[in-house]
C-alpha positions, -999 to 999 in steps of 0.1 A, spaced: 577 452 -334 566 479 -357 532 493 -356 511 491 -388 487 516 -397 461 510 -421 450 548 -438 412 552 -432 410 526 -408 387 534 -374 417 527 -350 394 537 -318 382 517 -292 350 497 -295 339 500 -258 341 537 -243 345 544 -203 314 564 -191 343 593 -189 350 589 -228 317 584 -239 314 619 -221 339 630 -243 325 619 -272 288 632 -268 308 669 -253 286 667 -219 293 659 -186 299 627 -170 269 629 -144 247 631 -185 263 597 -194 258 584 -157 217 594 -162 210 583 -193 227 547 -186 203 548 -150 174 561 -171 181 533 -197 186 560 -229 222 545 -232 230 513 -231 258 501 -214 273 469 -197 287 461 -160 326 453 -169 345 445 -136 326 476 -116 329 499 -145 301 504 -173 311 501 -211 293 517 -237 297 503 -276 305 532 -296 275 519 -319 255 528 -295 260 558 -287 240 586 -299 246 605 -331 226 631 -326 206 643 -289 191 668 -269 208 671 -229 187 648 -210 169 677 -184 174 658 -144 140 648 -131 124 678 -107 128 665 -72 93 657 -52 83 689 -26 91 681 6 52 679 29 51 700 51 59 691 92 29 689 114 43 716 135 45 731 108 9 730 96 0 737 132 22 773 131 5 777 94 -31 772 107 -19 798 136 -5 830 112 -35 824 89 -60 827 119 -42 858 132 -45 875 96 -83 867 97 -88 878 127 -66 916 123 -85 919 89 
């Protein structure tokens, strides 16, 4: 059977894999992966793969910056070895 192709007509997929949305926005997958977790793109659990509608994805955006990790707290060892340097500079000033 012969293919018919209809001039002007949108021929692309409705639902885009995380790796074609990717494509599509020109950033990285782990972007797409973010804003899905972070809820800024909507997308739907299809057999252990997430679709995204092309209508909603973005048609104009700024790169999502990843959230700054929390500073690690310091051991109590380490504290302990801390409170000992700092004595030892008081004490040679």
């Amino acid at each position: 059977m012969a293919r018919v192709v209809i001039h002007g007509a949108d021929t692309r997929p409705e639902h885009l894999t995380t790796a074609e949305a990717a494509q599509e926005l020109r950033c990285c997958l782990a972007t797409v992966q973010r804003m899905i977790r972070r809820g800024d793109l909507p997308a739907r659990l299809v057999a252990g793969r997430y679709l995204i509608s092309r209508a909603d994805l973005p048609t104009t955006w700024a790169p999502i910056p990843p959230r700054p990790r929390p500073r690690a707290r310091p051991r109590s060892h380490d504290e302990a070895r801390y409170a000992a340097v700092a004595s030892e500079i008081e004490s040679s000033r």
